[in-house]
N, C-alpha and C positions, 0 to 999 in steps of 0.2 A: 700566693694565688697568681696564674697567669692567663687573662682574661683573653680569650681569641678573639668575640666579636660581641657586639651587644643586640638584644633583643629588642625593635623598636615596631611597633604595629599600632593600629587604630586603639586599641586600649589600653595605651600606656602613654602614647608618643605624646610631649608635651602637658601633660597631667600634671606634672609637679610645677612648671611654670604658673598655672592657672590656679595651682592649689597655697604656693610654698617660696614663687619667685623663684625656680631652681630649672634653668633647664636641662636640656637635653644632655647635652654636652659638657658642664658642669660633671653631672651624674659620673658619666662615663672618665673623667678628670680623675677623680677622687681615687679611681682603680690604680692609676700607675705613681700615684705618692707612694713614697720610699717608708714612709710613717704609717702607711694602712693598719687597719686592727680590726680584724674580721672577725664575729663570733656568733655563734650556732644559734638560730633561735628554733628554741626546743619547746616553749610555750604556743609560740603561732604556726609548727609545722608537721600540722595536721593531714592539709591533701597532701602538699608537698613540702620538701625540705625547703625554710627560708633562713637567711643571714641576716645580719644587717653589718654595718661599718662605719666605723668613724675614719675620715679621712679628707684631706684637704684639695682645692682644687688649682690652679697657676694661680691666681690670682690672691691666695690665699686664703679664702671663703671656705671655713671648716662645716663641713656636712655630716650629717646622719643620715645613709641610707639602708633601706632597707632592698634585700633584694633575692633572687634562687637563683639557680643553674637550670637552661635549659639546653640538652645536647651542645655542649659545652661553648652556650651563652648566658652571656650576664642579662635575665629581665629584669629590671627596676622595678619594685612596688611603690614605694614611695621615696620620697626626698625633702630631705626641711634644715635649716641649720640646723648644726649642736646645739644643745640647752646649756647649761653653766654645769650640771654633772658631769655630759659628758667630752664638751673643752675643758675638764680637769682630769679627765682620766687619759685624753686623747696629749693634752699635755704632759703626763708624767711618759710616757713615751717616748716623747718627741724631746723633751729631756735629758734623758737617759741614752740617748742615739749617739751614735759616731759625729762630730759635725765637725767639717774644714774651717 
């Protein structure tokens, strides 16, 4: 996945801060981890196609987000840390990776 820009407007912009401790910028973090693990959600995308991703931010703050493509922007639904499921799946990953 190679993100061009993200989508940030009055109904999204800071949402997850207020909901999850996760801002803005965080969010948009988690897209250019080398470890990303992006997969299809096929249960919630109904109007439109949504993802979601486990992925980590500079600081190392492992996140769960949920998110769609809008003409080839990333909009965020939500944001919230990983749960302990999925920092162990997002671990065997990060595992298994090439690492210097």
């Amino acid at each position: 996945m190679s993100p061009k820009e993200f989508d940030w407007n009055k109904g999204n912009i800071d949402k997850n801060l207020k909901r999850h401790n996760v801002t803005d910028r965080e969010c948009e973090e988690i897209f250019f981890d080398s470890q990303l693990i992006v997969y299809y959600d096929q249960g919630h995308s109904i109007k439109e196609e949504r993802y979601y991703a486990l992925g980590k931010t500079v600081m190392e703050r492992k996140l769960f987000v949920v998110f769609t493509m809008r003409k080839n922007r990333i909009r965020v639904i939500s944001a919230r840390d990983m749960n302990k499921r999925e920092k162990e799946e997002y671990g065997k990953k990060e595992n298994t990776s090439f690492q210097r």
